[in-house]
C-alpha positions in Angstrom: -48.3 -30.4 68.2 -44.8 -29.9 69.7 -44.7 -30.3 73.6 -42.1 -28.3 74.2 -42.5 -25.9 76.9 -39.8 -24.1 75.8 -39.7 -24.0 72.1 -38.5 -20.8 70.0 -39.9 -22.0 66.8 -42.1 -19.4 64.5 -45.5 -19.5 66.0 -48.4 -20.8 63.6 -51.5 -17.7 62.8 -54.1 -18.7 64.7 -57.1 -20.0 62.6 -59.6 -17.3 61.5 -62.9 -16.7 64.1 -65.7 -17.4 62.1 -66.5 -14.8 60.4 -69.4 -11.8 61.3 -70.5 -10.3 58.3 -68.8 -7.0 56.8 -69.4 -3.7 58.7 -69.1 -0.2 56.5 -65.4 0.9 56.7 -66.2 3.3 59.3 -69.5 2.0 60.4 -71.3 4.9 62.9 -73.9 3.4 65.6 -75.8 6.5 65.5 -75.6 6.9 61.6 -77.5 3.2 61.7 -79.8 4.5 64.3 -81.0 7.6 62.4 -81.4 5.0 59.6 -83.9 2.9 61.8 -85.4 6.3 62.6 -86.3 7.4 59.3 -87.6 3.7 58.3 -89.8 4.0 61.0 -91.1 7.5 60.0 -91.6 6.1 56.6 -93.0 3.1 58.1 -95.5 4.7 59.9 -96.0 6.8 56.8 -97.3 4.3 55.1 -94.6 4.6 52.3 -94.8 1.5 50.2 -90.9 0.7 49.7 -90.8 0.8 53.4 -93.8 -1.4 54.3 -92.0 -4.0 52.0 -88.8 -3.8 53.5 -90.4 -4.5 56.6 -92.5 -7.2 55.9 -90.4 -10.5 56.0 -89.8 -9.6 59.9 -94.0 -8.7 60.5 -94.7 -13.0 59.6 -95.3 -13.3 63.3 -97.4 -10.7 64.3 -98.3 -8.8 60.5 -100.9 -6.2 63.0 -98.4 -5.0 65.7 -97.9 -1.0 65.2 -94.4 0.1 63.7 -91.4 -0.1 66.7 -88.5 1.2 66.5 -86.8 -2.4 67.4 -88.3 -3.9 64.6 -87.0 -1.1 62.7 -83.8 -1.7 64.1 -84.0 -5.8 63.1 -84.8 -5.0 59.3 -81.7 -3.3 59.1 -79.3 -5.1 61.0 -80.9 -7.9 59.1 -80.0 -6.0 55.7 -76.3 -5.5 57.1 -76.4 -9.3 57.6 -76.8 -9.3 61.3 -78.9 -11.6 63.3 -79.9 -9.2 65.7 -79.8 -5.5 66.2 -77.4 -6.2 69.4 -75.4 -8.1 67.1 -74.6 -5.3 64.6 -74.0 -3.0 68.1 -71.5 -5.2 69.1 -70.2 -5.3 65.9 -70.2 -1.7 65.6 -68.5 -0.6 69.0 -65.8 -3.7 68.4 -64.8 -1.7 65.2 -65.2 1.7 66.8 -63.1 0.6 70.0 -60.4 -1.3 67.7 -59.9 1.9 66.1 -58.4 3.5 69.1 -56.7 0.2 70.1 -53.0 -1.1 68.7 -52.7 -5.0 68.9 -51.7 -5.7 71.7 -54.2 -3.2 73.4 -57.3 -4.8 71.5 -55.8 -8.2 72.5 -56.1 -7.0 75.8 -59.1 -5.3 76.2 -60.5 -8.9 74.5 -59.3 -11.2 76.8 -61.0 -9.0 79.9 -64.2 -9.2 78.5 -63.7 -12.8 77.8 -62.9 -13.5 81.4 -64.6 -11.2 83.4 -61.8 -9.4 85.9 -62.7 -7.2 89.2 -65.9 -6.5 89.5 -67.3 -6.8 86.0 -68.7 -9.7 84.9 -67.9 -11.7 81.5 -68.8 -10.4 77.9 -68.3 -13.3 75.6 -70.0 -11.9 72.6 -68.7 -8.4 72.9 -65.2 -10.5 73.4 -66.0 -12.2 70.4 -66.8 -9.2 68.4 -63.6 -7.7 69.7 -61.0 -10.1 68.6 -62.6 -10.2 64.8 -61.3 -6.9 64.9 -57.7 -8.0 65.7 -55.6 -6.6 62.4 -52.8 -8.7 61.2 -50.7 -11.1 63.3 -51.4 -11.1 67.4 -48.4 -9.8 69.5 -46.5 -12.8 70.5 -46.1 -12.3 74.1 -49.8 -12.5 74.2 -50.4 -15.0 71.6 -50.8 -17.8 74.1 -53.1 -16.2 75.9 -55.5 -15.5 73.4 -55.2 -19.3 72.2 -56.3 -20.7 75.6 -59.0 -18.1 76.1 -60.4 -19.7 72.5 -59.5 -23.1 73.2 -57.2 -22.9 70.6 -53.9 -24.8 72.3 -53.2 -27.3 69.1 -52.3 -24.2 67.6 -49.3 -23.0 69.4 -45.8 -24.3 68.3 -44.6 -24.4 71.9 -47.4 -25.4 74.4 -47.5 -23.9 77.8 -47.1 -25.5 81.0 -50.4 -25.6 82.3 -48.5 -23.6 85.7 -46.8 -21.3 83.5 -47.6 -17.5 84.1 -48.4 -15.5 80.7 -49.4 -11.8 79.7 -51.5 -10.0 80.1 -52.4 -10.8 83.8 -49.6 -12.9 85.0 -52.4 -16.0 85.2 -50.6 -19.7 84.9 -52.1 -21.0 81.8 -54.5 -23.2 82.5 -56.3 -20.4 84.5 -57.5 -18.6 81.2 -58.8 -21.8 80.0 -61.0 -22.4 83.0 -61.8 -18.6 83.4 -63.0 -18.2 79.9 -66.1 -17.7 79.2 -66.1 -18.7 75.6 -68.2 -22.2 77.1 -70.8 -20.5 77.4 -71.4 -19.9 73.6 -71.4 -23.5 72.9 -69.9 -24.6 69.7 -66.8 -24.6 68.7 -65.8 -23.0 71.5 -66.9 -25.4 74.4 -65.3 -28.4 72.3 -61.9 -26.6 72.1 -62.0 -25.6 75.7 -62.8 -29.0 77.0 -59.7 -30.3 74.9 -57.2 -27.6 75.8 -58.0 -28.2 79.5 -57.8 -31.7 79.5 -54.4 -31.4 77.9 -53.1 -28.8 80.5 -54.0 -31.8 83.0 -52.6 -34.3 82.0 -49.8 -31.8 81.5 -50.3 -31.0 85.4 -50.5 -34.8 86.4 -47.2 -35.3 85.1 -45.3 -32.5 86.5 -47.2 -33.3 89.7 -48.2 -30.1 90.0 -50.5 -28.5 92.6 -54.0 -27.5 90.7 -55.2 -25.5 94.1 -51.7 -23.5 93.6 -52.6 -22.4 90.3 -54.7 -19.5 90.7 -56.2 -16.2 88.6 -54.6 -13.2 89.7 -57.9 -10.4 90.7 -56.8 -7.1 90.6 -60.0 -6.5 93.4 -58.4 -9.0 95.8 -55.4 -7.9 98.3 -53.2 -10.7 99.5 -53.2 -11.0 103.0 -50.2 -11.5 104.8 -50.9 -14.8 106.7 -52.8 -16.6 103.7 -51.9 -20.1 103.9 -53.1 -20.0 99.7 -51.7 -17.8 96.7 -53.3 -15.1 96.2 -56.4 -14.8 93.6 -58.8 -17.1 92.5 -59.2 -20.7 92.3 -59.7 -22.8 89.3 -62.5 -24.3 90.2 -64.5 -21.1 91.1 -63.4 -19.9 86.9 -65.0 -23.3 86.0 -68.4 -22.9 88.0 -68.7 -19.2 87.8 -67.0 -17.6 84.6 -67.0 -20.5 82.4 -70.4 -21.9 83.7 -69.4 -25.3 82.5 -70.1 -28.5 84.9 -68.1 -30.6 82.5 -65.0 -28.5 82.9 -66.3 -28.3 86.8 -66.3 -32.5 86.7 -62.7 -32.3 84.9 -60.9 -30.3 87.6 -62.6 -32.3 90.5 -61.7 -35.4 88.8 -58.0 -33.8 88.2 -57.8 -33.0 92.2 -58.8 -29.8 92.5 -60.0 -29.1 95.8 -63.6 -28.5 96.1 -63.1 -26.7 99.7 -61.2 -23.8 98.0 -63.4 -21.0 100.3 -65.4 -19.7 96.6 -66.7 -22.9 94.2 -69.5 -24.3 96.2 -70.5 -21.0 97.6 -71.0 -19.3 93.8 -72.4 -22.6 93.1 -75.3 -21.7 94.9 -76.0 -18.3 92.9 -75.7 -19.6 89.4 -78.7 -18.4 87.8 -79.8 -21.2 86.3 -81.0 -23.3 88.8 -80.4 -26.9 87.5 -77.2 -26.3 86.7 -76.6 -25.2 90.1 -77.9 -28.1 91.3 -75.9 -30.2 89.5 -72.8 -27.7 90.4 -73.8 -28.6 93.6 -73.9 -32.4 93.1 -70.4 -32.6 91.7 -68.8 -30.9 94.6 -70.4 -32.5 97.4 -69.6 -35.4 95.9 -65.9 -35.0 95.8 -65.7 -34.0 99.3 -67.3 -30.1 99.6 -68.4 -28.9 103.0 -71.0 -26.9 103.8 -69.3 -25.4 107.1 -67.9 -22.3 106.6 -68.9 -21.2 103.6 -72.2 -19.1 104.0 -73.3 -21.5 101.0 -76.4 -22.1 102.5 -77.5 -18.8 103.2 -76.7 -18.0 99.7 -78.7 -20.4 98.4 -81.3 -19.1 100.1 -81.1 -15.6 98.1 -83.2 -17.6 95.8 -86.8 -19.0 95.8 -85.7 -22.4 95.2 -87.2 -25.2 97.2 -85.8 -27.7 94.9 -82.6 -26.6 95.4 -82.8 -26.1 99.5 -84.1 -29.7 99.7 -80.9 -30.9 97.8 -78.9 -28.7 100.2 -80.1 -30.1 103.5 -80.2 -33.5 102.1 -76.1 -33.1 100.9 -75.5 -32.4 104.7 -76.4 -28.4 104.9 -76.4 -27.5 108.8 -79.8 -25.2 109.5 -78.1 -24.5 112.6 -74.9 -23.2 111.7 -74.6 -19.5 112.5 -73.5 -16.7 110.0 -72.2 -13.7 109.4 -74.0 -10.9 112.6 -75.0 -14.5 114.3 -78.3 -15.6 111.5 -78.8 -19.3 111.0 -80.1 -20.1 107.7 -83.8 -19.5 109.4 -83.3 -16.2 110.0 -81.4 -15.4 106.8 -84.5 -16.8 105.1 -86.9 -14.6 106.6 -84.4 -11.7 105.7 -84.9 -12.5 102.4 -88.6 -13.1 102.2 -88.6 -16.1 101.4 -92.1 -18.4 101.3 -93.2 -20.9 103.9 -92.9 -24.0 101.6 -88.6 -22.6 102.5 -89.2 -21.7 105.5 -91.0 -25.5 106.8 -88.2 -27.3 105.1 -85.3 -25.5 107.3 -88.2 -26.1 110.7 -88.5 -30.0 109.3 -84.7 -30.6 108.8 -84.5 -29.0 112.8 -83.8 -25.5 112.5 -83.9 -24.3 115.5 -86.6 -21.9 116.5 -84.9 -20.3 119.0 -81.6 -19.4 118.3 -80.6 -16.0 118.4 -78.7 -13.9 115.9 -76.0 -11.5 117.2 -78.7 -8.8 118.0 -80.6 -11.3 120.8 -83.8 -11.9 117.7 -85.2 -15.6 117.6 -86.8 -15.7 114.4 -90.2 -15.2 115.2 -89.0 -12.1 116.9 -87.2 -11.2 113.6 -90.3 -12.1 111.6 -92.4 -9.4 113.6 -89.9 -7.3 113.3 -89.6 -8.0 109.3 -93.7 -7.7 108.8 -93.3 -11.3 107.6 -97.2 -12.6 109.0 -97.3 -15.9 107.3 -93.9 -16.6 108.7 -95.4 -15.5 112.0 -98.2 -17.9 112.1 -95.9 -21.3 110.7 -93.6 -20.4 114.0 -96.7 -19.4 116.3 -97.9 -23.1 115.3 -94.5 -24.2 116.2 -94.7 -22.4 119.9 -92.6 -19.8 119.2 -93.8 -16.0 119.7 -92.1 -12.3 119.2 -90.3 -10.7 121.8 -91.8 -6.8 121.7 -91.4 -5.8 125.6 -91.0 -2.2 124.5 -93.0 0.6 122.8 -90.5 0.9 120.0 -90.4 -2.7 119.2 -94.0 -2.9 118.8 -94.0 0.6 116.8 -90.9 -0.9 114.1 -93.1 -4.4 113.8 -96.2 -2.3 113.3 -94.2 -0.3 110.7 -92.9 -3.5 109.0 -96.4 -5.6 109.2 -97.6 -2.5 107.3 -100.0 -1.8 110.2 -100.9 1.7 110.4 -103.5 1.8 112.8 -100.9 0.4 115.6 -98.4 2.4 114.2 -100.5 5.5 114.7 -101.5 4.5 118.2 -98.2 4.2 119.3 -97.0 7.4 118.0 -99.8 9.0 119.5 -99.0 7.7 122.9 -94.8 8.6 122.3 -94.7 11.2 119.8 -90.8 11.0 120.3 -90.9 7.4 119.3 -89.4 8.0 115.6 -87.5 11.0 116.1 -85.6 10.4 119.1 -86.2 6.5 120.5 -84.8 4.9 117.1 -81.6 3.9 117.0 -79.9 4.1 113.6 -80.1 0.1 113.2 -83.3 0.4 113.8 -83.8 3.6 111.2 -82.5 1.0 108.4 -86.0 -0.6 108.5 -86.9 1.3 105.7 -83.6 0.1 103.3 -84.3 -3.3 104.8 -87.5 -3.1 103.2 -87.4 -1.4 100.1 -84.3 -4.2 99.3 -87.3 -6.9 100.2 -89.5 -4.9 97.5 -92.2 -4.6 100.9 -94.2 -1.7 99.4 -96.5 -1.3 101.6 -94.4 -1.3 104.6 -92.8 1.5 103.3 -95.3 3.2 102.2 -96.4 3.5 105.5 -92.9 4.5 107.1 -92.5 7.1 104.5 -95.9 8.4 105.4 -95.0 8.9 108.9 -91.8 11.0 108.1 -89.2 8.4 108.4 -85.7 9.6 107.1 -85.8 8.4 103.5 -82.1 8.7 103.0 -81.1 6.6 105.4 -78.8 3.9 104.7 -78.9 0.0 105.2 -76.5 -3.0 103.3 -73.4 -1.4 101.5 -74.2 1.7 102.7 -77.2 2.4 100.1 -80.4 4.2 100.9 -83.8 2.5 100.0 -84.2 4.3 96.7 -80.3 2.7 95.7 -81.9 -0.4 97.0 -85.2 -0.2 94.7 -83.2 1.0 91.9 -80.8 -2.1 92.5 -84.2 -4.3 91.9 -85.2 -2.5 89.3 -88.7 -2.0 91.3 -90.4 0.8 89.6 -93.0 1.1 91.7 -91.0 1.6 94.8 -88.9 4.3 92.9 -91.8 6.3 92.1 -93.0 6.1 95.5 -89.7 7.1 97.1 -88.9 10.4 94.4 -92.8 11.3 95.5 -91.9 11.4 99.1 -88.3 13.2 98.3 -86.3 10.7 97.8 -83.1 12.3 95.5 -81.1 10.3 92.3 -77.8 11.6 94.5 -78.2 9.6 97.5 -74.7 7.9 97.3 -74.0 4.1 98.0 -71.1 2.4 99.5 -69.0 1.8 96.5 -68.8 5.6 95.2 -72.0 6.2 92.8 -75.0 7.2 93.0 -78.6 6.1 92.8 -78.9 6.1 88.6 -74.8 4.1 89.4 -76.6 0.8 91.2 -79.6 1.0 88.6 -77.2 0.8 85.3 -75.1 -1.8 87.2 -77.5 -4.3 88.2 -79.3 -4.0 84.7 -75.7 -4.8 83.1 -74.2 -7.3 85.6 -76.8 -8.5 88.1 -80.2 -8.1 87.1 -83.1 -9.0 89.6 -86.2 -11.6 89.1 -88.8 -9.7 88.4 -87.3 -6.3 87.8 -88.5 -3.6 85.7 -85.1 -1.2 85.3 -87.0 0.5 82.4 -89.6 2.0 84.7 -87.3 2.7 87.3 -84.7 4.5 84.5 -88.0 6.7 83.4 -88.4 7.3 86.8 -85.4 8.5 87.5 -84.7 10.5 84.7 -88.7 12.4 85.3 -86.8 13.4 88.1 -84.0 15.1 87.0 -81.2 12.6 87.0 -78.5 13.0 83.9 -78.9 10.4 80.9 -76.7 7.7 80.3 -73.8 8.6 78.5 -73.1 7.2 75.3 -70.7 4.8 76.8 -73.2 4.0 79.4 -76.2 3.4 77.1 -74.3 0.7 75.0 -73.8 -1.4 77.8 -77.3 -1.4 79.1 -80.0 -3.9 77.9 -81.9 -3.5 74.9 -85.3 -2.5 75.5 -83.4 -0.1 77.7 -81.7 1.1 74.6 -84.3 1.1 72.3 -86.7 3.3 74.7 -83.5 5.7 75.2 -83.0 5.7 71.3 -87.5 6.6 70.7 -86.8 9.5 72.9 -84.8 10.9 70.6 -87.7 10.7 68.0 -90.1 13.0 70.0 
């Protein structure tokens, strides 16, 4: 392998991905689905040819009724698929590489592989993508497609790890660390691992500066006084995209600063909770602060109080105030979280006084939350709600899901809802349906509260439900004239933060198949095509039986 950064040699072919098994020439999704369709028909028929077709994939369970996934496995399975997602990915690779030239499929492959903007990272659609690549890849984006794969001992002329290539101007090194490739284990992660450890030792001898080499994000504007380039760091590509703690330990070990404003912050969020724990570990380690970085309060998005004792133990401030002035106490009770959390921040000396930037200690904000266990662990504390005034009392009895109060109180101020709320106070009900508190709005929605008012990024309670995928709380808002419209603060509509959660972010315990029904009872479009193939299976499988009524 030449190390010449500036070599002009012919470039090697990069070695074959292993290869998928062979799709029809022009391979049609809903051709396949039809066939699924009528094995199932014939299937439930009873039609012998069919029954034995099925019956290598019915071992398990020989007396479940005929599905149309199963239907779908026996003949992606006949194709040579795995999986019936497989052969989908498989399928929409071809069908997209048909409208693609090279250097567009090339493209399009490397964004799914690192994730850019908004949306989050495809490795297997990647995957299935760049098996479609025909003939030799483009040379100005050869490189690129190398690192992404971990490929680097096949390129004649080996980058600079600070070197900027095609497509998106990102120094090399940056689409090693951003790909997400590691997550599909071998060979992928073993490639990756060596390509990066080459690009630093490649970056110790130039003496270059790892927290200068950045990923260029077509969502972030540069701001004028930014002491740092613009984009995003390394590290956070390691932890976030990659998901790879050893790649993570590489770049720490390298120099890479662990205080770069994103890693130890998305640290927190990683879904899988001992590797974020061990994410978390690795940074504080090399010299990560807590201060600043809201990484606490993000840790507490999560029931985790494994992870929250590791937190305060690595130096985590309880006290330190965030964003609208809520210590990690209050944020917790924001996001419902149980008492085991909540005596763990009062042990480790949160404060049970401080005030957020609306003058609320947190017991106050517990009342005001409907949060009664949380009540009675501060009340034993000495700390009790400030209600002085009608309203208070009325939004706390709304919240605690306390209807004869709530009643009362209207009955002695019959004004109290529709004139004495202010509109922070009229986002109780978003508040709540985003903490999945059914009953407390229930109740708010049974004494006419607006149901299209908005609360976090702009989104009304049904945007909120359908973000969670809670299908009971969707059916409950339609019934009391909730509407699919309602917009949200990034453009789209209610059936827009469904299909995007589903796809990018989905919930614990969500149910985005009840809520799609739900929605779509009540009038709102169907996915399109384009839409559908992105969302999860059983959400395409139920969308596909539909068809068969």
């Amino acid at each position: 392998m030449s190390t010449n950064h500036h070599g002009a040699a012919a470039q090697p072919t990069l070695p074959a991905i292993p290869a998928l098994p062979a799709l029809p020439e022009l391979a049609d999704l809903q051709q396949l689905k039809r066939q699924a369709r009528e094995l199932l028909r014939a299937w439930r028929a009873a039609d012998h040819p069919s029954l034995e077709r099925a019956a290598p994939y019915r071992r398990d369970d020989a007396g479940a009724p005929p599905s149309l996934s199963l239907a779908q496995l026996v003949i992606a399975r006949e194709l040579g698929f795995p999986s019936w997602p497989a052969l989908h990915r498989a399928v929409m690779a071809q069908q997209e590489a048909r409208q693609l030239d090279n250097a567009a499929l090339v493209t399009r492959s490397l964004a799914l592989a690192l994730g850019r903007g908004w949306d989050s990272p495809k490795p297997e659609r990647a995957l299935a993508l760049m098996q479609r690549l025909r003939g030799p890849c483009p040379p100005g984006l050869r490189a690129a497609l190398a690192l992404v794969r971990g490929e680097l001992e096949t390129l004649e002329a080996v980058p600079a790890a600070g070197q900027r290539l095609p497509p998106f101007n990102a120094p090399a090194l940056a689409y090693v660390c951003f790909s997400s490739l590691h997550r599909l284990g071998e060979p992928w992660e073993g490639g990756l691992m060596r390509s990066a450890q080459a690009l630093l030792a490649d970056c110790a001898q130039a003496a270059s500066d790892l927290h200068a080499l950045r990923m260029p994000d077509p969502d972030l504007e540069p701001s004028p006084d930014a002491s740092t380039p613009p984009g995003l760091p390394l590290l956070y590509g390691a932890i976030t995209r990659a998901q790879s703690p050893g790649l993570a330990a590489a770049l720490l070990a390298a120099g890479a600063k662990p205080n770069d404003g994103e890693s130890l912050y998305h640290a927190c969020e990683d879904p899988d909770r001992g590797r974020a724990a061990l994410q978390i570990r690795q940074l504080i380690a090399h010299g990560a602060s807590w201060q600043g970085t809201n990484a606490l309060l993000r840790l507490l998005d999560f029931e985790d109080p494994a992870g929250l004792v590791l937190a305060l133990s690595l130096g985590a401030d309880v006290n330190e105030a965030g964003p609208q002035g809520a210590t990690a106490l209050h944020h917790a009770l924001r996001r419902g979280r149980s008492t085991a959390c909540l005596s763990l921040l009062i042990a480790h000396g949160a404060d049970i006084a401080a005030r957020d930037a609306e003058g609320r200690t947190p017991a106050t904000l517990a009342a005001l939350l409907g949060e009664l266990e949380a009540l009675d662990l501060l009340a034993a504390q000495g700390a009790q709600p400030e209600l002085p005034s009608a309203r208070e009392r009325f939004l706390a009895a709304c919240a605690a899901a306390d209807e004869p109060s709530a009643r009362a109180l209207l009955q002695e101020q019959a004004d109290l809802l529709d004139q004495q709320l202010t509109a922070q106070e009229l986002r109780l009900l978003p508040d709540q349906a985003q903490r999945r508190a059914r009953s407390s709005v229930a109740l708010m929605l049974s004494l006419g509260w607006p149901v299209a008012v908005q609360g976090d990024w702009q989104a009304s309670a049904l945007n909120q439900a359908a973000f969670n995928g809670d299908a009971a709380l969707v059916q409950l808002l339609l019934a009391h004239g909730a509407s699919w419209e309602e917009r949200n603060g990034f453009s789209g509509d209610v059936m827009g933060s469904l299909q995007h959660a589903a796809v990018h972010l989905p919930q614990p315990g969500s149910d985005y198949l009840g809520a799609l029904q739900a929605l779509l009872a009540a009038g709102a479009p169907w996915p399109s095509d384009e839409e559908r193939e992105a969302l999860p299976e059983t959400m395409q499988v139920w969308l596909d039986e539909q068809s068969l009524a």
